[in-house]
C-alpha positions as CSV (number, residue, x, y, z in Angstrom):
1,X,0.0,0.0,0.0
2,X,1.3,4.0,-0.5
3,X,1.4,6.6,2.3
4,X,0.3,9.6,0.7
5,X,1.1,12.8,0.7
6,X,0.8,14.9,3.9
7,X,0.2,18.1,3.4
8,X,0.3,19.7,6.3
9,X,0.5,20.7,8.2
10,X,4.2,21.0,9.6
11,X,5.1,20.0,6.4
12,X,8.2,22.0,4.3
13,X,6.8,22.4,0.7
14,X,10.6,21.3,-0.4
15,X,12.4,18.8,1.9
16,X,16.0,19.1,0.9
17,X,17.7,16.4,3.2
18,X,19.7,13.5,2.2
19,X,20.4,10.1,4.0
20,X,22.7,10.6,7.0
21,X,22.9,6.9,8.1
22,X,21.9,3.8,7.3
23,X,18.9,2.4,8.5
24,X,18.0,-0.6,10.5
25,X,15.2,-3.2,10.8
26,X,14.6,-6.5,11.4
27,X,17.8,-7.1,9.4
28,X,19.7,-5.4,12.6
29,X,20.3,-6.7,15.7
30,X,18.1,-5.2,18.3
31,X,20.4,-5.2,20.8
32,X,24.0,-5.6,21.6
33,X,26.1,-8.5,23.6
34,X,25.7,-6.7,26.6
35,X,21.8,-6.4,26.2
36,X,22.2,-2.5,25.4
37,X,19.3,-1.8,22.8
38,X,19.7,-0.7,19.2
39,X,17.1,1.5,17.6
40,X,16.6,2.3,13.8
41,X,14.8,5.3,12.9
42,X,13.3,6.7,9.2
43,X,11.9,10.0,8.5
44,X,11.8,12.5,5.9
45,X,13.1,16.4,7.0
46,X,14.9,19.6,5.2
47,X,18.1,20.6,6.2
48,X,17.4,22.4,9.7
49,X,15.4,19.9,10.8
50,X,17.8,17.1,9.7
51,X,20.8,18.3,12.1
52,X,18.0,19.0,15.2
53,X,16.5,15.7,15.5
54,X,20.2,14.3,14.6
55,X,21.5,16.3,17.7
56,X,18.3,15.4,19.8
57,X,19.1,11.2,19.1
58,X,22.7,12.2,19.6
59,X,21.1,14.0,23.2
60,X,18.4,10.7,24.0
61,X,21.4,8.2,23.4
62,X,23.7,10.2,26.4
63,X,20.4,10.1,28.2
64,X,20.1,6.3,28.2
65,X,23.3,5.1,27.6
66,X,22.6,2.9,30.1
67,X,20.0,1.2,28.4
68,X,20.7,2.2,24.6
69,X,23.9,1.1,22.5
70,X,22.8,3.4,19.4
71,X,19.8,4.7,17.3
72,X,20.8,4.8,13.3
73,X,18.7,7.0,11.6
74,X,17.9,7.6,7.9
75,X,16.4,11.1,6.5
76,X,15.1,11.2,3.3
77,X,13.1,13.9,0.9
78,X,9.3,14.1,1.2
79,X,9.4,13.1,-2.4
80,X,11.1,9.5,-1.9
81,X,9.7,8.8,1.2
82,X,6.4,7.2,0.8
83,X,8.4,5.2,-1.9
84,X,10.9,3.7,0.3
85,X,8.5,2.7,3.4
86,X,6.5,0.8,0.8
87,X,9.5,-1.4,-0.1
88,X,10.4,-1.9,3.2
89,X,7.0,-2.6,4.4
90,X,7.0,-5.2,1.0
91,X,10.3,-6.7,2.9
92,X,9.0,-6.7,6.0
93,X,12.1,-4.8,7.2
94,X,10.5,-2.1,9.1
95,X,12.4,0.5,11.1
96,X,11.6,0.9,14.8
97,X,10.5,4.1,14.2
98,X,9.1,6.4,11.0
99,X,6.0,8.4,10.3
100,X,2.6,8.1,9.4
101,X,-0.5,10.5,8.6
102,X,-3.5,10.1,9.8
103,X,-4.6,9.1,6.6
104,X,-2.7,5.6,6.7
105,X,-3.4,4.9,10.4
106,X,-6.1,2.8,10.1
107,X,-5.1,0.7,7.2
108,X,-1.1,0.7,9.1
109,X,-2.8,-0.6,12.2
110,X,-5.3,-2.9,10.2
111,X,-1.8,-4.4,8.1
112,X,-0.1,-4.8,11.2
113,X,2.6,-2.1,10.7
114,X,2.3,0.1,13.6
115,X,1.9,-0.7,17.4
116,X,-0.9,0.2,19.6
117,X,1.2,2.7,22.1
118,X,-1.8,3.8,24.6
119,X,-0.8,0.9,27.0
120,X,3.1,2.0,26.8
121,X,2.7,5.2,27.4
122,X,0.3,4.6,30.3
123,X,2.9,1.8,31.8
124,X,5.8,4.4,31.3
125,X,3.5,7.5,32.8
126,X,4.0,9.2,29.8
127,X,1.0,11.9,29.3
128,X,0.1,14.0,26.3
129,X,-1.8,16.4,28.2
130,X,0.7,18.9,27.7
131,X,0.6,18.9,23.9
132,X,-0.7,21.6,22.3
133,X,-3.0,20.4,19.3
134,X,-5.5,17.6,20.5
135,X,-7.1,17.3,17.5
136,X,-3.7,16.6,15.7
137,X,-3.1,13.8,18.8
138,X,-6.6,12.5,18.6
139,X,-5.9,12.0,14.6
140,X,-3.6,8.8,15.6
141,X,-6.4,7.3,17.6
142,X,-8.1,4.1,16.2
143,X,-11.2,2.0,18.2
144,X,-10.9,-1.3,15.4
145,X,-13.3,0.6,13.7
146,X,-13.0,4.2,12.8
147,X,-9.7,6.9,13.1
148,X,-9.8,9.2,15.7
149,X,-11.1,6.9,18.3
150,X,-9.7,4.6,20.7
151,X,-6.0,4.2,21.7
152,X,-3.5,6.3,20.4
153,X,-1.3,4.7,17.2
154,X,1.3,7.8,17.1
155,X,2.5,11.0,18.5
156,X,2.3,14.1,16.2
157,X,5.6,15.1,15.3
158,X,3.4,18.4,14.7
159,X,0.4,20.6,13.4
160,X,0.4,22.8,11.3
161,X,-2.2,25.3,10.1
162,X,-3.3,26.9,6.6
163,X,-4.0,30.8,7.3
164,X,-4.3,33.9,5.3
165,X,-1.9,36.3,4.6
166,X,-1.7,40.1,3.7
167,X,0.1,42.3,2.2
168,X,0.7,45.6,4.7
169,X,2.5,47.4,2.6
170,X,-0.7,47.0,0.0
171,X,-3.2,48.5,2.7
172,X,-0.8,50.9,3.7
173,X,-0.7,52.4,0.0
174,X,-4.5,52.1,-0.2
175,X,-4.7,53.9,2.8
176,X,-7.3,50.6,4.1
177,X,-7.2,49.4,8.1
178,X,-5.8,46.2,8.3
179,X,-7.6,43.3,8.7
180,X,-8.8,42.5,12.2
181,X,-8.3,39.3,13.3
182,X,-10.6,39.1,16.2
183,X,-13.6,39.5,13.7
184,X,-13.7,38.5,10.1
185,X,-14.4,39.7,7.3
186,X,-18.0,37.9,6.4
187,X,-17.6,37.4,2.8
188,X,-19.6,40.3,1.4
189,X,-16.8,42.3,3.4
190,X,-14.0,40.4,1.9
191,X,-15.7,41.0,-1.8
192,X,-15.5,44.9,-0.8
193,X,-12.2,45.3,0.1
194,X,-10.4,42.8,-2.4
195,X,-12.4,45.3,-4.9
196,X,-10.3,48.3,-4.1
197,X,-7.1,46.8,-4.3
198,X,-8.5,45.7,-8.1
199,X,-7.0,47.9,-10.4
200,X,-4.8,48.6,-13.3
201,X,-1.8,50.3,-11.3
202,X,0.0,51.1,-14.8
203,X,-2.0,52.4,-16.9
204,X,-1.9,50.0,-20.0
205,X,-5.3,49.1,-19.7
206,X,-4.7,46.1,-18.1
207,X,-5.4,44.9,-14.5
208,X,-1.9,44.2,-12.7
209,X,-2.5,44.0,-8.7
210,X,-5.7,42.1,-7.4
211,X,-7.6,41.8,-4.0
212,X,-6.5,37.8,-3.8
213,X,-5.3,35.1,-5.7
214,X,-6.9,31.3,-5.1
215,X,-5.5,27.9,-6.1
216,X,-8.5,25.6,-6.2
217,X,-6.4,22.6,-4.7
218,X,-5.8,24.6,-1.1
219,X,-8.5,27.6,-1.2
220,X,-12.0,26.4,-2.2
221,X,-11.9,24.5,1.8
222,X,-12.4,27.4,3.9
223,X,-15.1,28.5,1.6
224,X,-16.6,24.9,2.0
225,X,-16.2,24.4,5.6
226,X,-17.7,27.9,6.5
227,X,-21.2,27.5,4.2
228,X,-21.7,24.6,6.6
229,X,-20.9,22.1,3.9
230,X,-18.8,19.4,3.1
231,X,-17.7,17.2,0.5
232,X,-18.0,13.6,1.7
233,X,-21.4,12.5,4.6
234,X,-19.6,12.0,8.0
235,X,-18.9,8.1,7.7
236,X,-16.4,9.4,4.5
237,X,-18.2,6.7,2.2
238,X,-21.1,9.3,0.1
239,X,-20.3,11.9,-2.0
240,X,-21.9,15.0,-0.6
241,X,-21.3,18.1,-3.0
242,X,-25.0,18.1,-4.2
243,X,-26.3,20.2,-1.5
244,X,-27.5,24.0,-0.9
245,X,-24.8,24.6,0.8
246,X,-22.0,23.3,-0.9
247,X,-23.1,24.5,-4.4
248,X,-23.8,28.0,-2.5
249,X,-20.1,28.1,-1.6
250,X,-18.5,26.7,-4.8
251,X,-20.9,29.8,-6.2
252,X,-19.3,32.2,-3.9
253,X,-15.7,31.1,-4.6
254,X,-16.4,30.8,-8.3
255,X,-17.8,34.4,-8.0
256,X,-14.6,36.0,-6.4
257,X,-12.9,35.5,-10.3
258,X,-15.7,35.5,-12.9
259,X,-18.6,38.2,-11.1
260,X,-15.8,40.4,-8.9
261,X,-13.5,40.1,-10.7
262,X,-10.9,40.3,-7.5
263,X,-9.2,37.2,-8.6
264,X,-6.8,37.1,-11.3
265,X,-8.9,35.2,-14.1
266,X,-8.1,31.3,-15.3
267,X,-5.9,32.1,-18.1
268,X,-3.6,34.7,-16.3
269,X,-3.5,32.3,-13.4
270,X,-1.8,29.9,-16.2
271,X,1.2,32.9,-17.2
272,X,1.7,33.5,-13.7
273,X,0.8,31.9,-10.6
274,X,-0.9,32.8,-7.3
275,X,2.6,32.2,-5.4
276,X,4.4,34.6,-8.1
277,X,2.0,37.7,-8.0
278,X,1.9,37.1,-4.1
279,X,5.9,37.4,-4.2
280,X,5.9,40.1,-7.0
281,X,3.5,42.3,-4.3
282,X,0.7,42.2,-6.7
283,X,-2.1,40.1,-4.6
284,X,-3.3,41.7,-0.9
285,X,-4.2,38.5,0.0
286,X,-2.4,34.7,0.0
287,X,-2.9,31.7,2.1
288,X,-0.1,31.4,4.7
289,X,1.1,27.9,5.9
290,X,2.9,27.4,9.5
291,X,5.7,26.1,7.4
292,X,5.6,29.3,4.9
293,X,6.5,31.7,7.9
294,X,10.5,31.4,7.7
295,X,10.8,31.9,3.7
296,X,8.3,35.3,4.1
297,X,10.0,36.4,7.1
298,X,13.4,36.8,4.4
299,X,13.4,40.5,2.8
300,X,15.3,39.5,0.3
301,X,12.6,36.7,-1.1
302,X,9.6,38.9,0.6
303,X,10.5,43.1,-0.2
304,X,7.3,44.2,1.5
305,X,5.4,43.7,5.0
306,X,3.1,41.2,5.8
307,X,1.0,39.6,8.6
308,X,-1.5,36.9,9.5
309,X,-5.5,37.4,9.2
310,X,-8.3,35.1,8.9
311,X,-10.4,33.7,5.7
312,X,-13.9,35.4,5.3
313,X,-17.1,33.6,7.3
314,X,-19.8,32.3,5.1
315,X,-22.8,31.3,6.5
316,X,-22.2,29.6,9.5
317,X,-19.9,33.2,10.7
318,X,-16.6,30.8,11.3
319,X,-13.7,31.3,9.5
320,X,-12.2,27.7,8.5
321,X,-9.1,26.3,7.2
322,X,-7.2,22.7,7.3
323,X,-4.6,21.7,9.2
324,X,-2.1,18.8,8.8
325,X,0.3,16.5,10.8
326,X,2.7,14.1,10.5
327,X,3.5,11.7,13.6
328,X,6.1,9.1,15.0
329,X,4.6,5.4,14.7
330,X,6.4,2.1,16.1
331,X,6.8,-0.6,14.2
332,X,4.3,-3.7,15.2
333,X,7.9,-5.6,14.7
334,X,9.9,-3.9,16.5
335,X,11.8,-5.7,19.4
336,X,11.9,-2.9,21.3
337,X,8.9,-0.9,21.2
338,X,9.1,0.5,24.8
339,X,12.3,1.9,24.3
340,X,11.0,3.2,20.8
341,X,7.8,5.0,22.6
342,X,10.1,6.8,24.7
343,X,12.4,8.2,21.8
344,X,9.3,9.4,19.7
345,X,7.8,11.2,23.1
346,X,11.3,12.5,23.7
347,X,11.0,14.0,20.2
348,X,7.5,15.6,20.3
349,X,8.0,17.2,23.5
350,X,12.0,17.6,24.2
351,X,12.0,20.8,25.3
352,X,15.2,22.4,23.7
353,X,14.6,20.5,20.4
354,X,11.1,22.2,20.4
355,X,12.7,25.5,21.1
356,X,15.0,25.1,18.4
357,X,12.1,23.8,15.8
358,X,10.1,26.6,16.3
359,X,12.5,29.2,16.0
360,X,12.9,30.4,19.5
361,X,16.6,29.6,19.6
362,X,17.3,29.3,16.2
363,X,15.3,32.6,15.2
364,X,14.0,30.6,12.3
365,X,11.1,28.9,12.8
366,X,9.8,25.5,10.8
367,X,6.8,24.5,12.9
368,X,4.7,25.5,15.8
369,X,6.1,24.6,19.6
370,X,4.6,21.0,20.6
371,X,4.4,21.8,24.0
372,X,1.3,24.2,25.3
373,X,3.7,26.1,27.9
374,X,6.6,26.7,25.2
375,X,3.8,28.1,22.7
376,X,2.2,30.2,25.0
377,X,5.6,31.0,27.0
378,X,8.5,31.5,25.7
379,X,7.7,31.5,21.8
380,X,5.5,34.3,22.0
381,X,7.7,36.2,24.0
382,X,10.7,35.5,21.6
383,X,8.3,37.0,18.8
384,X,7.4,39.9,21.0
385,X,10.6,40.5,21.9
386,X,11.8,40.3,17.9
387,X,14.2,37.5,19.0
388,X,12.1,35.3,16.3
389,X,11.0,37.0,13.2
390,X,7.8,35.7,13.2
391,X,4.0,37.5,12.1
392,X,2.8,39.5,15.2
393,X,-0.4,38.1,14.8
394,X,0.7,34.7,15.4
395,X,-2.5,34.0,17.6
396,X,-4.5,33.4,13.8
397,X,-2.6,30.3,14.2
398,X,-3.4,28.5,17.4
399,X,-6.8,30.0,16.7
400,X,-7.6,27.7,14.2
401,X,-5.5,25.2,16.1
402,X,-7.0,25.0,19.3
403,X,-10.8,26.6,18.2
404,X,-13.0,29.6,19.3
405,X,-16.1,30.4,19.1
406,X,-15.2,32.5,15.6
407,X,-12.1,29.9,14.1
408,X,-12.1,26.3,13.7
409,X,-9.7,24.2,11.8
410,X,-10.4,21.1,10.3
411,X,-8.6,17.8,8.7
412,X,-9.3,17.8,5.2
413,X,-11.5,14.8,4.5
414,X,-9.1,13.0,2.3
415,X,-7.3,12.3,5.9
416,X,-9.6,9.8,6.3
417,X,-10.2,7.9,2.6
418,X,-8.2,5.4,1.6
419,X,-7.0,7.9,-0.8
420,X,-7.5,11.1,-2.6
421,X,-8.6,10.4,-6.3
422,X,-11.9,11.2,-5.7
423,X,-11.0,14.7,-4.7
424,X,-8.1,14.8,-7.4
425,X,-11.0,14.1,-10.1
426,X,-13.3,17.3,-8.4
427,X,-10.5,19.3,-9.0
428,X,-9.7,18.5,-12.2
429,X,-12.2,19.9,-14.0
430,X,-12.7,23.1,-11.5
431,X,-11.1,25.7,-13.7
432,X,-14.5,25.2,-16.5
433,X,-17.1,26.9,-13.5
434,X,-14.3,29.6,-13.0
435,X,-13.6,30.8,-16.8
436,X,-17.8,30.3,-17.2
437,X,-17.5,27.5,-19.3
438,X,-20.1,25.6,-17.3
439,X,-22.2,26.7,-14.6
440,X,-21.9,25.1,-10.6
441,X,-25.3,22.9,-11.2
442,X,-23.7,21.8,-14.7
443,X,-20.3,20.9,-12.8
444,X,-22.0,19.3,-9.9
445,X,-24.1,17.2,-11.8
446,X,-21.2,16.1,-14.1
447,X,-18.6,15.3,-11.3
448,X,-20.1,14.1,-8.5
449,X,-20.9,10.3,-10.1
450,X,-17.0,10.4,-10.9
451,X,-15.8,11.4,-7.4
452,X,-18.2,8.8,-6.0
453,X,-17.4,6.0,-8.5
454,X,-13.7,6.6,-7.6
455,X,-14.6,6.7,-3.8
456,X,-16.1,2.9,-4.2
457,X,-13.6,1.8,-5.2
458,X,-11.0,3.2,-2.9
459,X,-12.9,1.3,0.1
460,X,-13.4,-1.7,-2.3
461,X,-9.6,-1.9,-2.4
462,X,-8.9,-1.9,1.8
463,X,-12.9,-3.9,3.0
């Protein structure tokens, strides 16, 4: 089976990192002559994270060098990743420890990959209270019967969120009060201000700087989420895009390019991206992830000022986005899974590791803190204190991370399909409703057999 794609949250949109070590399995001895244990661990990072978790299993090694001879651990790209845990799940030559999304934790657990760690961590007194994003935790539970249930399979290496963004030195040039992020803009608002930042700034005739910029694969979910829609019923098996709701909020979204015109239309999306005219200062708005925040802080990539806001409320008057996680799993094989459950809990919560991950020692920061007192604590104050160059409106984040009554953040439903085709084939055809080529109904009507047909079959292929 394939591990898909996380996109998440916490995830670097380029890992660079190559292989530091070899890595172990059951072809390794587990432990030494002495009875020391050997640990073998596989993840994917860039290049900062590469050398901090290296000097955090360097750190965990001193710390139980009673009890542990050495940990061998390979780092890989995103990229090759999912491709290498599939062979060595095919040869049965697991590591002790790797990752896993909550997308694959059912059908890991179900394929007897990963090891049910609620009754370690309870024997070992080891408590997750103290993590910051529950939801991301609860993500690794499974009951036998659904994800997100039950005992916990994994420990969230981290969460990560999918904000909005905007351009200050835009407003300040248009002489517009920046956004507040304590209350929304409700769409019609959103609609009104994108409008003035519309314009030909030139003089050719042609429009070259727009309110906001939307790339269907990441944007249309906020829009979704906030009409009170969704695309799949709750049990994830029915294609659900035939509603009121949904088709109101496709409408809505589709509106922002063809009816406002706000939106850079289809074809100039195609010469130039959303990412470009967002770099080139030409879009007042772009989506922001928590892994995004230390290639905009750089002035030499980002020339102009910018900080966090919310996406506009629909009709249900939340603002909603996705978030994403990645988290350590222990191999079902492993020999020693005790002593693996306490290396992964030493790397979601290590204190100085965190510190470092986030940016509040390093002053560059590549995920949120893991640890509720660190977040609230000492990051903030790092950002306050301009130790961390970091969006002062940092608080957008853990908003949709932890909930209020005015954010929520949500797991995108493909988390929980066997896998994403069925949203890959909605999208596919998306750009037609936004150049006017067909209209929502005609759209609806057309794709919604597809994306269910392809859904069939995706539970088919794991029942």
């Amino acid at each position: 089976m394939q591990l898909k794609k996380v996109v998440a949250a916490g995830l670097a949109a380029t890992m660079l990192a190559g292989v530091l070590t070899g890595c172990g399995g059951s072809s390794k001895k587990s432990e030494d002559a002495d009875g020391k244990k050997n640990l073998s661990v596989f993840i994917f990072a860039n290049d900062h994270e590469s050398a901090v978790y290296k000097d955090m299993i360097e750190q965990f090694k001193e710390d139980h060098k009673d009890t542990i001879a050495n940990v061998d651990i390979q780092i890989t790209t995103q990229e090759e990743y999912s491709k290498t845990l599939t062979g060595m799940m095919t040869a049965g030559d697991l590591p002790d420890v790797f990752y896993v999304g909550p997308e694959s934790v059912e059908q890991f657990v179900e394929n007897g990959y990963i090891e049910d760690l609620q009754p370690i961590l309870e024997e070992k007194g080891i408590s997750t209270d103290g993590l910051v994003a529950q939801e991301a935790l609860n993500s690794y539970r499974y009951d036998g019967e659904k994800t997100g249930e039950g005992d916990l399979y994994a420990l969230p290496k981290d969460a990560s969120v999918f904000a909005y963004a905007y351009n200050k030195d835009l407003f300040d040039k248009e002489g517009i009060p920046y956004p507040d992020p304590e209350n929304p803009y409700t769409y019609e608002e959103f609609v009104e201000v994108c409008k003035k930042f519309t314009k030909d700034t030139d003089g050719d005739g042609e429009v070259d700087q727009w309110g906001c910029g939307f790339a269907n694969a990441f944007m249309l979910q906020p829009f979704v989420w906030s009409n009170g829609a969704t695309y799949l019923t709750d049990d994830y098996k029915k294609v659900n895009i035939d509603t009121p709701e949904f088709k109101d909020a496709l409408q809505k979204y589709v509106d922002c390019t063809l009816e406002h015109k706000i939106t850079p239309t289809v074809e100039q999306d195609a010469s130039l991206g959303v990412y470009q005219r967002w770099l080139a200062g030409q879009e007042a708005f772009y989506a922001c992830g928590t892994w995004d925040v230390a290639a905009f802080m750089d002035e030499e990539t980002f020339p102009f000022e910018w900080d966090l806001c919310a996406y506009p409320t629909l009709s249900s008057g939340k603002t909603m986005t996705w978030l994403g996680t990645v988290g350590f799993c222990v191999s079902a094989k492993s020999d020693n899974k005790e002593e693996a459950t306490e290396l992964i809990s030493y790397l979601c919560t290590d204190e100085d590791g965190q510190k470092e991950l986030s940016g509040v020692t390093s002053g560059k920061s590549i995920q949120l803190p893991n640890i509720k007192s660190l977040a609230e604590g000492e990051f903030v104050t790092a950002i306050e204190d301009g130790t961390l160059a970091f969006p002062s409106n940092v608080n957008v984040f853990f908003n949709y991370l932890n909930g209020t009554d005015k954010y929520e953040g949500r797991f995108t439903e493909t988390t929980y399909t066997p896998n994403a085709e069925w949203h890959d084939i909605f999208l596919e055809g998306l750009d037609n409703v936004k150049n006017g080529s067909m209209t929502v109904d005609e759209y609806v009507s057309e794709v919604a057999p597809k994306m269910q047909e392809s859904l069939d079959e995706a539970w088919e292929s794991v029942e």
